[in-house]
C-alpha positions in Angstrom: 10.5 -60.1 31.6 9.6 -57.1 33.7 12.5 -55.0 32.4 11.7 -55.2 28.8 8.8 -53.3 28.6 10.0 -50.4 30.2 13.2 -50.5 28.7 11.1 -50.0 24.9 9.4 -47.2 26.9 12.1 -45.6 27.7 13.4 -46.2 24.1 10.2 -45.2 23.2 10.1 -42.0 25.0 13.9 -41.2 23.9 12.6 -40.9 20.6 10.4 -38.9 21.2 12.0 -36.5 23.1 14.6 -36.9 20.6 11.6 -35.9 17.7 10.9 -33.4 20.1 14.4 -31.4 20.4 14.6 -31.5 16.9 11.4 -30.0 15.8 12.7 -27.2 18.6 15.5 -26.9 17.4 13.9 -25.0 13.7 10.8 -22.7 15.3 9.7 -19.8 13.4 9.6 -16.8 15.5 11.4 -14.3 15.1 12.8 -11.8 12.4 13.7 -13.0 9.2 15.7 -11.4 6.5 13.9 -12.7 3.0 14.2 -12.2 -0.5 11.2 -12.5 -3.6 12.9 -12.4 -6.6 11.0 -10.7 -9.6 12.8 -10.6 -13.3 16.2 -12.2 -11.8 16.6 -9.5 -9.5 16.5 -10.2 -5.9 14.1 -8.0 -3.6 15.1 -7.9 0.2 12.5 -7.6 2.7 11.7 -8.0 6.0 9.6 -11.1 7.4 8.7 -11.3 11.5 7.1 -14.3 12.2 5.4 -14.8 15.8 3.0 -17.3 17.6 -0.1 -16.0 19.8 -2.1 -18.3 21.8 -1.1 -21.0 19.3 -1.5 -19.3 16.4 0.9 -18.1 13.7 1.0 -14.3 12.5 3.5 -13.0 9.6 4.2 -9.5 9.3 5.6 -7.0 6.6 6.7 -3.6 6.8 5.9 -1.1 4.9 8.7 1.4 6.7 7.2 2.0 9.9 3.8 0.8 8.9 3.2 -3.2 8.8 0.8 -5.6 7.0 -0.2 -8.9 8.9 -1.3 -12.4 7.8 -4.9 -12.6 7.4 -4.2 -16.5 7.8 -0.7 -18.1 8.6 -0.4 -22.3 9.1 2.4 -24.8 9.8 1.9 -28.6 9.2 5.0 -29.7 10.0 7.8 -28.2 7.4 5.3 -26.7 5.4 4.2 -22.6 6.0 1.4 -20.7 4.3 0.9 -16.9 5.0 -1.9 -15.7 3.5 -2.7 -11.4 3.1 -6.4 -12.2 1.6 -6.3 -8.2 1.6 -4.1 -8.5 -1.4 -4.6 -11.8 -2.6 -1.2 -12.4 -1.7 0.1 -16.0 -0.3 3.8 -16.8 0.5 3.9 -20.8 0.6 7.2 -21.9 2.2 9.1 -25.0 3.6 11.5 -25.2 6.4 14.7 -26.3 5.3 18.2 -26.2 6.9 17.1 -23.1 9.3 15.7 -21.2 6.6 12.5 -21.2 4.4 12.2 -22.0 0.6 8.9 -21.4 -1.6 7.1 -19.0 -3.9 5.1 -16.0 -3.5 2.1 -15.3 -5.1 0.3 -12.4 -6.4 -3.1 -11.6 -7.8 -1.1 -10.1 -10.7 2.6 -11.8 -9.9 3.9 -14.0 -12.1 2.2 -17.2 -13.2 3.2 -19.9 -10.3 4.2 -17.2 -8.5 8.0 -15.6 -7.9 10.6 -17.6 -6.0 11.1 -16.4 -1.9 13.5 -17.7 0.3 14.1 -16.2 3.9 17.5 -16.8 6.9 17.3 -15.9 10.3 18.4 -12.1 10.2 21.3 -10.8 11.4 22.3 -7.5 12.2 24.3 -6.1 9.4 27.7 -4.6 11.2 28.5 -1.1 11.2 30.1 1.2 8.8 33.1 3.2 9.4 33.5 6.5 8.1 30.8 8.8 6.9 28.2 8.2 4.2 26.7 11.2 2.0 23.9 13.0 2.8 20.6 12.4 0.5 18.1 13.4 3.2 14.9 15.1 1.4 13.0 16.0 -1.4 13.9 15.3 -4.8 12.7 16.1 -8.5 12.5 13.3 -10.9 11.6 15.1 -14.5 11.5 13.1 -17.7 12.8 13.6 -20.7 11.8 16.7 -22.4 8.7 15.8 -24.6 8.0 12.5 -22.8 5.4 11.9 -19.5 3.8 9.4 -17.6 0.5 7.7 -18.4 -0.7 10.0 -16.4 0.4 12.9 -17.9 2.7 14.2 -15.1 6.1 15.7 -16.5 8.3 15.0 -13.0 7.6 12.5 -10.1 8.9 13.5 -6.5 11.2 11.7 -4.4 11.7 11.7 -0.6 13.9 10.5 1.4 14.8 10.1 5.0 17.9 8.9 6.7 19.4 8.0 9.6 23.4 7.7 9.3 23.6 4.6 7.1 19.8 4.0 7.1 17.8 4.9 4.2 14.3 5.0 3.6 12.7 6.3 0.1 9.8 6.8 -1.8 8.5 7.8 -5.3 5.4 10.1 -4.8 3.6 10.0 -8.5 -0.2 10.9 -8.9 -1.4 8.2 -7.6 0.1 7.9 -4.6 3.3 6.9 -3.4 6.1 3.3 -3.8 5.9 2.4 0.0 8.8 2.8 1.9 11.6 1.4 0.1 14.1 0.6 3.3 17.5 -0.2 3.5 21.8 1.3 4.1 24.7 2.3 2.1 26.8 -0.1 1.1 30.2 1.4 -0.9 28.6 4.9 -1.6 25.3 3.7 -3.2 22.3 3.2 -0.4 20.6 -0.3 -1.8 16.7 -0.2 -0.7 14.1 -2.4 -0.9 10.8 -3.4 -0.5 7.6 -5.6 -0.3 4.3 -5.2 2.3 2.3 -7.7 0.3 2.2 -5.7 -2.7 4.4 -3.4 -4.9 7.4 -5.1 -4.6 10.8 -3.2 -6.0 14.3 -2.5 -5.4 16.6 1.0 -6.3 20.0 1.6 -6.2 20.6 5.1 -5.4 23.9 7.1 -6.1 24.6 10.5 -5.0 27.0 12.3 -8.4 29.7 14.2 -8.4 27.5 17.7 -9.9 24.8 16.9 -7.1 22.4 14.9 -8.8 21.1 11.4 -7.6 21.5 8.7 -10.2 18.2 6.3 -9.2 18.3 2.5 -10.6 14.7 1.1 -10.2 14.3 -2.6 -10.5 12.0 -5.2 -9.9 9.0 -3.2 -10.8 7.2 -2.1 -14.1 8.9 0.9 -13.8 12.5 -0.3 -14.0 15.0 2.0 -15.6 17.6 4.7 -14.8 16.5 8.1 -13.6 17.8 11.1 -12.4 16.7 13.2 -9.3 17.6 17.2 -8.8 16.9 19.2 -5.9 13.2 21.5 -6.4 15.6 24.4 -6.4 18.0 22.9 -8.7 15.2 21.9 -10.9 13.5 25.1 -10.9 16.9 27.2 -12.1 16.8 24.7 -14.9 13.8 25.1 -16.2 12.8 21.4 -15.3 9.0 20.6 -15.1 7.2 20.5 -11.9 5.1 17.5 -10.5 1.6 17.5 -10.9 -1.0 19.4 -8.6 -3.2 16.3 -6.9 -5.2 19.0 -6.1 -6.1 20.3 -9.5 -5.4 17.0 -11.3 -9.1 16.4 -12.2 -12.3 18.5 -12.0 -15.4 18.4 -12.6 -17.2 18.5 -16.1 -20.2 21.0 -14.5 -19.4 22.2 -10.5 -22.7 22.9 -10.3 -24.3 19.1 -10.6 -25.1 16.8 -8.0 -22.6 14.2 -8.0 -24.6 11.0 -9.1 -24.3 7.7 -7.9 -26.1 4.1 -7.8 -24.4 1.0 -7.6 -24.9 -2.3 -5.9 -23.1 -3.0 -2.3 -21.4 -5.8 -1.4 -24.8 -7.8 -0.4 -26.3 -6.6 -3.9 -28.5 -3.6 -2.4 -28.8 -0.5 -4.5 -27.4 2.4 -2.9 -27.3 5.7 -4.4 -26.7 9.3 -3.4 -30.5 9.6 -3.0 -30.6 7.3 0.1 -31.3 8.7 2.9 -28.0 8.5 4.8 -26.5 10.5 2.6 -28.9 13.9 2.0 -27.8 16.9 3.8 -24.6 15.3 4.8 -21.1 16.3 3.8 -19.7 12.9 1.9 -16.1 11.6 1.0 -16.7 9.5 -2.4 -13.6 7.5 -3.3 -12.6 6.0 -6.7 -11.2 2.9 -5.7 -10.1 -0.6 -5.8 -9.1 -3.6 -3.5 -5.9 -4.1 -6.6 -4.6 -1.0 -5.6 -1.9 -0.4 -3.1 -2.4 3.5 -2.6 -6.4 2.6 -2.0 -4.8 0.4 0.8 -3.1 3.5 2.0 -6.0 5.4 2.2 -8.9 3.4 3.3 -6.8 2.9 6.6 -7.1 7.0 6.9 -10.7 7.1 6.1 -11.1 4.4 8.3 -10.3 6.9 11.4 -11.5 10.2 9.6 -15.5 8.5 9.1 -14.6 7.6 13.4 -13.6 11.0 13.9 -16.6 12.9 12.0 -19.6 10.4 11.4 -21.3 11.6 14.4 -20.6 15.6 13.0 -22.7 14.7 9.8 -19.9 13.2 7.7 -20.2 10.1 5.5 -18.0 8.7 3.3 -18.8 5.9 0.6 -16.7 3.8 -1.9 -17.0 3.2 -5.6 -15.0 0.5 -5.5 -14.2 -1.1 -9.4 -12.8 -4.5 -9.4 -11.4 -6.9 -11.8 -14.5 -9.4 -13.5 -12.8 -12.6 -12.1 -13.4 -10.8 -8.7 -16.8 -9.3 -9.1 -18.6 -12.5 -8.1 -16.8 -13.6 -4.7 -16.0 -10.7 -3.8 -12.7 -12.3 -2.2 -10.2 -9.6 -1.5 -13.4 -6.9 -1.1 -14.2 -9.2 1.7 -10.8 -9.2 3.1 -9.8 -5.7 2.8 -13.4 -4.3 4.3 -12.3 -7.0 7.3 -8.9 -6.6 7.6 -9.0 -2.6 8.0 -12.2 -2.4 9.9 -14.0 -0.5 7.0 -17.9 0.8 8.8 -18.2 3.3 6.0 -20.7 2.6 2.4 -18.8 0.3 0.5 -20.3 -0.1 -3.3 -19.3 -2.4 -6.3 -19.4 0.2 -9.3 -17.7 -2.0 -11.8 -14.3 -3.2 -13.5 -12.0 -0.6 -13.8 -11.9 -0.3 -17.5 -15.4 0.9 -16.8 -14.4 4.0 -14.6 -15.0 6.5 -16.7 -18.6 5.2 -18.3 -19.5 5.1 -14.6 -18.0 8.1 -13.2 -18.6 9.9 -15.7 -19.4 13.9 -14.2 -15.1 13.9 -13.4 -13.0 15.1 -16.2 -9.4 13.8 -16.2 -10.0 10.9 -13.9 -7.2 8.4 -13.9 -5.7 8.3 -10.8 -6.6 5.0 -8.3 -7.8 6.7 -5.5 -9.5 9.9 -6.4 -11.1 11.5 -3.2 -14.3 14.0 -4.2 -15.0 16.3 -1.0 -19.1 16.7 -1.4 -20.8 19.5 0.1 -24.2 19.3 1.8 -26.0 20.3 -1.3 -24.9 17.3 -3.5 -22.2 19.0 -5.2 -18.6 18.7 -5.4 -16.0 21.1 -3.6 -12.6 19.5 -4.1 -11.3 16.6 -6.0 -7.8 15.1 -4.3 -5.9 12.7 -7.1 -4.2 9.5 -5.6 -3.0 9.2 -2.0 0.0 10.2 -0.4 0.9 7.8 2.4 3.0 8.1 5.5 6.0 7.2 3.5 5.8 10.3 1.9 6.7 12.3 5.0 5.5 16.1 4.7 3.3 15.4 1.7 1.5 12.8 3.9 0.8 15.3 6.9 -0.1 18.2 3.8 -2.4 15.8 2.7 -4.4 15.4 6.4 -4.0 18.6 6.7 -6.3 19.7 3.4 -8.6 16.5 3.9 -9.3 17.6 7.9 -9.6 20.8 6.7 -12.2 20.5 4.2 -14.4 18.4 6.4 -14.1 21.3 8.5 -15.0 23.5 6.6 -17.8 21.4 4.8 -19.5 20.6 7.7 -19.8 24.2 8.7 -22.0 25.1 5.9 -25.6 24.8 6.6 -27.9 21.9 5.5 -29.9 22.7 2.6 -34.2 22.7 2.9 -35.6 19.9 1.1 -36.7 22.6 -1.2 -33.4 23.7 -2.3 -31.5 20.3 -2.3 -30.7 18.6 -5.6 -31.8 21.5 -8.1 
């Protein structure tokens, strides 16, 4: 009689042992080679999953640069990873090793776009040489025909590292991300998704020199062709647009004008007393926008690096309606990248331009206006180029550290002078 009872607890504790093994058999840590597939086309991307002091993280990579979960959950085989910064959630299940769900976007497809991810492994190495598309490149369009925007050529960089590839369009606005990946047969396959802007391109050095780009997964699918600057230049091909001179001011001589709730409903405008006498970065932005992303983690160090020297830097930040009343991703992108500067709520972006109003050729999401200590602006900087547009990224904090510099220099006005 004795014997039974332990002999079920030892059944008992078999089973779960047995329960045990097999839930440790299928953990999540570790890299992850996944794919969110957009229009039929499958986008590769990288997924590292890791636990801290019990808690799950998810990260994507942006090249070099990575996005992490601002929420991540198991319950049993089901996985959530949440980026609130971009109102982005991949919902998963853990299946046969791997992971099956959807992804979800703000402004994905409704229901969200299929994902899947496998354990990664190490793709094996290529014999022989591959070409050489290191560098800058011209994308023009055709003749007669240019972006919304009104550029007539794009720019595209590249870096590589034998096999490895990484690549980015550089438009206006700002740059793709790094689009990562290796040649495969002569053609370098890259990829990419950090939460955001997902997209794939197929990228073919020709025979006369040119690089034959397939873009897919994106709204900007197509074919396009890239020439070297100099090769572009001997052909009379258009340039890309200055982000420098892209948009100016209607009247250099007016205070710039602001006054728009922030995110606890307060009035603030460029009468308040934190900004008089001050030099002031005022950003066009929004939480929708990838390149905004980009930048407010570099203002996020710059308003560090020169708040106590007089600088301040404030956002007019246009959201969609649906977003205007939470305040959601606002919320989670002020949190996520530690954001201490002014951040307002000037509208929907459809209303940019009845609200900004003093800026003539506004349409780029950001648009940086360098204010002086009178009130006035000095320099406008169209869209943000990231870090995965290599020298145009350091040319970039280059002229913004510069004209801080140089801003701050100038002497306060007297209260006399200031605002007239």
């Amino acid at each position: 009689m004795t014997s039974y009872p332990r002999t079920l607890a030892a059944a008992v504790a078999a089973v779960a042992l047995s329960a045990g093994a097999t839930f440790a058999q299928t953990p999540l840590d570790g890299r992850w080679s996944a794919t969110l597939t957009i229009n039929d086309t499958p986008i590769p991307f990288r997924l590292d999953l890791a636990t801290a002091n019990g808690q799950l993280v998810g990260t994507l990579f942006n090249g070099e640069e990575t996005q992490t979960t601002t929420r991540a959950t198991r319950q049993g085989d089901a996985v959530e990873l949440e980026f609130g910064h971009y109102l982005t959630t991949i919902r998963a299940s853990v299946a046969d090793g791997g992971l099956t769900g959807r992804v979800e976007q703000r402004n994905g497809q409704p229901g969200g776009s299929p994902f899947r991810a496998v354990r990664y492994v190490a793709p094996p190495e290529l014999s022989g040489s591959v070409p050489s598309i290191a560098g800058t490149w011209h994308i023009p369009f055709e003749p007669g025909k240019e972006s919304p925007k009104g550029e007539k050529a794009w720019r595209f960089i590249v870096k590589q590292q034998g096999a490895e590839v990484s690549a980015a369009v550089l438009r206006i606005d700002g740059d793709t991300g790094a689009l990562t990946g290796r040649f495969v047969n002569g053609t370098a396959v890259v990829s990419h998704f950090d939460g955001s802007r997902p997209g794939l391109m197929e990228l073919t050095p020709q025979a006369d020199g040119t690089l034959r780009i397939q873009s897919r997964g994106s709204n900007r699918d197509g074919h396009y062709i890239a020439y070297r600057p100099e090769v572009a230049r001997a052909k009379g091909l258009p340039e890309p647009a200055d982000a420098s001179a892209h948009t100016t001011m209607r009247d250099p001589n007016e205070v710039f004008a602001f006054n728009f709730p922030d995110v606890n409903g307060r009035l603030v405008s460029n009468e308040d007393p934190r900004f008089k006498g001050k030099v002031v970065i005022a950003i066009v932005t929004g939480t929708w926008c990838p390149n905004c992303h980009d930048e407010a983690q570099y203002l996020v160090q710059l308003y560090k690096q020169y708040r106590d020297r007089g600088l301040e830097i404030v956002a007019l930040d246009f959201e969609e309606p649906e977003q205007q009343d939470e305040l959601t991703r606002v919320k989670a992108f002020t949190k996520k990248y530690g954001v201490e500067y002014t951040y307002l709520i000037a509208g929907a972006p459809i209303e940019m331009w009845e609200k900004v109003p003093q800026a003539v050729n506004l349409n780029t999401w950001p648009a940086t206006f360098f204010v002086g200590r009178d009130g006035r602006v000095k320099r406008i900087h169209a869209g943000f180029a990231a870090a995965a547009s290599g020298e145009f990224n350091t040319a970039l904090k280059r002229e913004f550290t510069e004209t801080i510099e140089q801003l701050l220099r100038e002497p306060a006005p007297t209260s006399a002078a200031q605002g007239k």
